[in-house]
C-alpha positions in Angstrom: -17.5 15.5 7.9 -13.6 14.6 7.3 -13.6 12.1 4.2 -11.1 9.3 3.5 -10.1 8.0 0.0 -9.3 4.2 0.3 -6.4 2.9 -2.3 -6.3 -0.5 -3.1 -4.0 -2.8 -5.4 -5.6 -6.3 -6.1 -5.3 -9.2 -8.1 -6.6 -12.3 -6.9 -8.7 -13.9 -3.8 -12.1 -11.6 -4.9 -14.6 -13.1 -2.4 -11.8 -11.8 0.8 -11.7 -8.5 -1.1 -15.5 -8.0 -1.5 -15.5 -8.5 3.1 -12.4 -5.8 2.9 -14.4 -3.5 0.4 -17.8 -4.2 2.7 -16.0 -3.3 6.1 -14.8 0.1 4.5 -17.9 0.5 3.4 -18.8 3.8 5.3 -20.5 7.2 4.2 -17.3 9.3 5.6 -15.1 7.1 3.1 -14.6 6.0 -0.9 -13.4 3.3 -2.1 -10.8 3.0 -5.6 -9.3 -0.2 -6.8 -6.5 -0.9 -9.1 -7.0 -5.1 -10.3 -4.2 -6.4 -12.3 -4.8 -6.4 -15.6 -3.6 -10.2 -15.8 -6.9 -11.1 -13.7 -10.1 -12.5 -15.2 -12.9 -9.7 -13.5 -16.1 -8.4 -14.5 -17.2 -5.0 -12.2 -20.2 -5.3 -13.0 -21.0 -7.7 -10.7 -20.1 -5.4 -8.0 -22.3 -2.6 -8.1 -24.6 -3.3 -5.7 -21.7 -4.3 -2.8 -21.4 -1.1 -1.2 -24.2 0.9 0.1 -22.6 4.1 1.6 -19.0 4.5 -0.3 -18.7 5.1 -3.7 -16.8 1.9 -5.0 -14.7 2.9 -8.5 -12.8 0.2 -10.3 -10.1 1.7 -12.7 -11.2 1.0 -15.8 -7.3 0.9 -17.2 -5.8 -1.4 -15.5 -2.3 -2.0 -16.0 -0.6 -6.2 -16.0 1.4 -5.6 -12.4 4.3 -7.7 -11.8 6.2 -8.4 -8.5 8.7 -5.8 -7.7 7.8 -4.2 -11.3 7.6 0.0 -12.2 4.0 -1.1 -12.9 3.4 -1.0 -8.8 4.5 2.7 -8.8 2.1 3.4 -11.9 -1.0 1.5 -10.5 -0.3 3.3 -7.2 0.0 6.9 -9.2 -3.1 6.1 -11.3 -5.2 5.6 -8.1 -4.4 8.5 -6.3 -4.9 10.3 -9.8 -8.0 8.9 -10.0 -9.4 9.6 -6.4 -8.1 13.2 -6.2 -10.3 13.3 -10.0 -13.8 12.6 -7.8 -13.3 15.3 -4.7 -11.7 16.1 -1.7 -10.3 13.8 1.3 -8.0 14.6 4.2 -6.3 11.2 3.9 -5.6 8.5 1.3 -4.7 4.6 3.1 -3.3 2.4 0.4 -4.1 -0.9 1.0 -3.4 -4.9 -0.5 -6.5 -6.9 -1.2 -5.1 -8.9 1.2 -4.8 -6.3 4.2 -8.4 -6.3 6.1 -9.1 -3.0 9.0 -8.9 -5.0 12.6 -10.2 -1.6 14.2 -14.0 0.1 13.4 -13.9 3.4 11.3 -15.0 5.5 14.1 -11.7 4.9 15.9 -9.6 5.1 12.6 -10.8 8.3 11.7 -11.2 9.7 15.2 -6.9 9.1 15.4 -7.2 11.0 12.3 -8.8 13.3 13.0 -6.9 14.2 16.2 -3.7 13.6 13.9 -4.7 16.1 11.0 -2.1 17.3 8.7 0.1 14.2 9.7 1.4 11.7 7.0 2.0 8.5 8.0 5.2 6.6 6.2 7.4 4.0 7.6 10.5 4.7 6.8 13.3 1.8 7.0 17.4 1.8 7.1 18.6 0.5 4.1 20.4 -2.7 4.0 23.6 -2.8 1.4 22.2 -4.8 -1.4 19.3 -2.1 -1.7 21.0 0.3 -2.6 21.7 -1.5 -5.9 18.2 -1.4 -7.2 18.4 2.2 -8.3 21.8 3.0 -8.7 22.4 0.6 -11.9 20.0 0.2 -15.0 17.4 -2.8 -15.3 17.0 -4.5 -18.2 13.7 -5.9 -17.2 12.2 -3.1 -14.7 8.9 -5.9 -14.5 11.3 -9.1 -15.0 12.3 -9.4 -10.6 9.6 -12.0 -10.1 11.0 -13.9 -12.6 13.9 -16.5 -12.8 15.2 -15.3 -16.3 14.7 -11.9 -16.3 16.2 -11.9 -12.9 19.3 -13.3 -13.9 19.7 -11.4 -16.5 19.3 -8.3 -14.7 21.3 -9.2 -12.2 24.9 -10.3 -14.6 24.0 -6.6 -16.1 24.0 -4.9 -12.8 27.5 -6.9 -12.0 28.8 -5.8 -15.3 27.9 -2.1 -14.0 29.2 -2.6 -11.1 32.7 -3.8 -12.5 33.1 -1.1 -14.8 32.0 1.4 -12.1 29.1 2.4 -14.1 26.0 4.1 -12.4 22.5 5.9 -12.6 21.0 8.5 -10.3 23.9 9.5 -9.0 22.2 13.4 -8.0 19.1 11.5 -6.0 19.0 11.3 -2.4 17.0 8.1 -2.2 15.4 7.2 0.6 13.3 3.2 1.6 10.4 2.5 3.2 7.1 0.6 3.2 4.7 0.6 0.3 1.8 1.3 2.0 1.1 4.9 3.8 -1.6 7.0 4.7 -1.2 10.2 3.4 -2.8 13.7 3.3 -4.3 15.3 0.1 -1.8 18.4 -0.4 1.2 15.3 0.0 -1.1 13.1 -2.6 -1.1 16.0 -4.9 2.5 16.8 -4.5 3.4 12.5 -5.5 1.4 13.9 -9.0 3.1 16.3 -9.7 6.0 15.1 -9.7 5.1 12.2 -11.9 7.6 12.5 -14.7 10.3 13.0 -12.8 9.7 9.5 -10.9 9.2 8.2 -14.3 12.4 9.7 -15.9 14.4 8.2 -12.1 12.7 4.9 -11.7 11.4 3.5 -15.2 14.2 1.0 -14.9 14.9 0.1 -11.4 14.3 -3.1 -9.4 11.6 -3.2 -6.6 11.0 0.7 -6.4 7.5 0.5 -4.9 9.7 1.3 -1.6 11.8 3.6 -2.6 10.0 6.4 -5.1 7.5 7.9 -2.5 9.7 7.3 0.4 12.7 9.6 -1.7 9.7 12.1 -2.8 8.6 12.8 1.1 12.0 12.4 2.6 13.5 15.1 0.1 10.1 17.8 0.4 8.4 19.9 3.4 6.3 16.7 4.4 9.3 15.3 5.7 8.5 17.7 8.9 5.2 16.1 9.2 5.9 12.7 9.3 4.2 10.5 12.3 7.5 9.1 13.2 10.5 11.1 11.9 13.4 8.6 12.7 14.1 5.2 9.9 14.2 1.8 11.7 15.7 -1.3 10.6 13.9 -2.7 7.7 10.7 -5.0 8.4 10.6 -3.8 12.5 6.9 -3.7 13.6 5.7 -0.1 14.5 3.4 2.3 14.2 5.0 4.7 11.5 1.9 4.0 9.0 -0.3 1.9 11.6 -0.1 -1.4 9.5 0.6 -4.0 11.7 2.6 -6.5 9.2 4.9 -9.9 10.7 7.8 -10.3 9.2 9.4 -12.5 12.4 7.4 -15.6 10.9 7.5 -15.2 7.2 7.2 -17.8 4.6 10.2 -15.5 3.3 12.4 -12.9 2.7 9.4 -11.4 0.2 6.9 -12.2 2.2 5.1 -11.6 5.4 3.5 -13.6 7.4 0.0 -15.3 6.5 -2.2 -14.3 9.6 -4.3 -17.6 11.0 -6.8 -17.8 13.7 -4.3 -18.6 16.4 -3.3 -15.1 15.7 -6.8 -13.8 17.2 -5.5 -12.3 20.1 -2.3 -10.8 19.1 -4.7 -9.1 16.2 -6.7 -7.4 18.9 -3.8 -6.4 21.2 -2.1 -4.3 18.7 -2.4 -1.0 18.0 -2.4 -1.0 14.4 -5.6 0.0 12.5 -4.8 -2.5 9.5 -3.2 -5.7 9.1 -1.6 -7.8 6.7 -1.6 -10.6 5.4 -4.6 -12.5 5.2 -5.3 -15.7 2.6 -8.2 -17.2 2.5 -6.4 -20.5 1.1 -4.5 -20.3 4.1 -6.9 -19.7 7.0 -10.4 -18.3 5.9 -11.9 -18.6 9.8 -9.4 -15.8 10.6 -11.2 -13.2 7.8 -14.7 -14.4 8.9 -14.0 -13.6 12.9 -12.6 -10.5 12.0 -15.1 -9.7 9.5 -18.0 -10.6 11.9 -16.7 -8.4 14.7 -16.4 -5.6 12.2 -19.6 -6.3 11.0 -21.6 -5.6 14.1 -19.6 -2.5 15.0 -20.1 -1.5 11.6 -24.0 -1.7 11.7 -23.8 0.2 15.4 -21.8 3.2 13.8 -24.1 3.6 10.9 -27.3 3.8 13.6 -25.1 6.4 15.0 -24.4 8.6 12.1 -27.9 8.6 11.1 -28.8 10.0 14.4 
């Protein structure tokens, strides 16, 4: 039986990550979970919400800020920590916020038949990103924050003027955050751990850029799902996440899925969707958790037979 490793990076809205963690809740995956460090949460009171997966909560969490090198690290310590309990063909890194609108037996039936496949989206950069590696950053975890934001941005004008730059030997490359990705590639991303810290400990936003440059300049660029960049935010199927960006709050921000969206969720092709809030539109969550749910139960009489 083909196992999957389940990545996820939380820090708020626990009661919609306990129905994410209980609909991957399956004996052919695990489950590991980064939670911000900056979040008031007790595991303990989670032991008993999974009864097939292994559930692990990292037990040094790291304070994660918005566009900060702390994403890269939370993301490094999770696969470090999921490669440390066994053997899976894939890793899916996920948002607390993302929920599965497909059953497990189809997601790892497609992965099955897709073996050896990693699964990136890779995007065309847009001018201005180019400057989040190329000049130093004061404040690597300051980009969610007015201050530090302006201050990082007068220093990278001041590089800029003086023609100053960093990285200048790196072929970067830009691309979603989240993937699904095959052990030998997961193994690769460690090893080369202090070379992504020594390139991107003070850059802006690189949670899109340091494993997108790692696979883009390796082997696993040959075994990509979709070889070919596309303009930045366009829906596809590169790392089956099906993510809106046509109706977002913002230029950071997708868009917050409601029950009016019931339809579209079902008609894509996608195996995971973000985002969900359930401050926003909780009756979205429960429908799709309910549907699960039942599929859920039907798979697990299945398995046992």
């Amino acid at each position: 039986m083909k196992r999957h490793a389940y990545l996820i990076l939380a820090h708020h809205h626990f009661s919609q990550l306990r129905k994410l963690i209980e609909l991957l809740d399956d004996p052919r995956n695990d489950i590991f979970v980064h939670v911000d460090a900056k979040a008031v949460f007790d595991p303990e009171e989670w032991r008993n919400v999974c009864r097939y997966s292994a559930l692990v909560f990292l037990e040094n969490r790291l304070r994660v800020s918005w566009g900060g090198v702390s994403i890269m690290r939370s993301e490094l310590a999770l696969l470090r920590e999921a490669l440390s309990h066994g053997k899976y063909d894939y890793f899916h890194l996920l948002s607390g916020m993302d929920l599965p609108i497909k059953d497990q037996d189809t997601i790892h039936s497609f992965f099955d038949s897709h073996s050896g496949t990693e699964f990136v989206n890779f995007w065309n950069f847009k001018k201005t990103t180019r400057s989040r590696f190329h000049y130093y950053t004061l404040f690597p975890e300051g980009a969610g924050y007015f201050w530090t934001n302006l201050a990082n941005n007068i220093f990278k004008g001041l590089q800029m003027a003086v023609g100053y730059r960093i990285n200048r030997d790196v072929d970067f490359r830009f691309a979603s955050q989240w993937f699904s990705i095959t052990e030998p590639l997961a193994r690769y991303v460690l090893s080369k751990e202090v070379w992504l810290e020594k390139v991107f400990s003070h850059t802006d936003t690189c949670d899109e850029i340091f494993l997108a440059t790692l696979v883009w300049n390796s082997p696993f660029r040959d075994r990509l799902f979709v070889k070919e960049p596309v303009e930045e935010h366009v829906v596809n199927e590169s790392n089956m996440r099906f993510i809106d960006w046509t109706r977002g709050e913002s230029i950071r921000h997708p868009w917050t899925f409601r029950l009016e969206d019931w339809d579209l969720l079902m008609s894509v092709p996608h195996f995971w969707a973000r985002k969900f809030d359930d401050g926003v539109d909780a009756r979205i969550i429960e429908r799709i958790y309910e549907k699960l749910r039942v599929t859920q139960e039907e798979e697990f009489q299945g398995l046992r037979r």
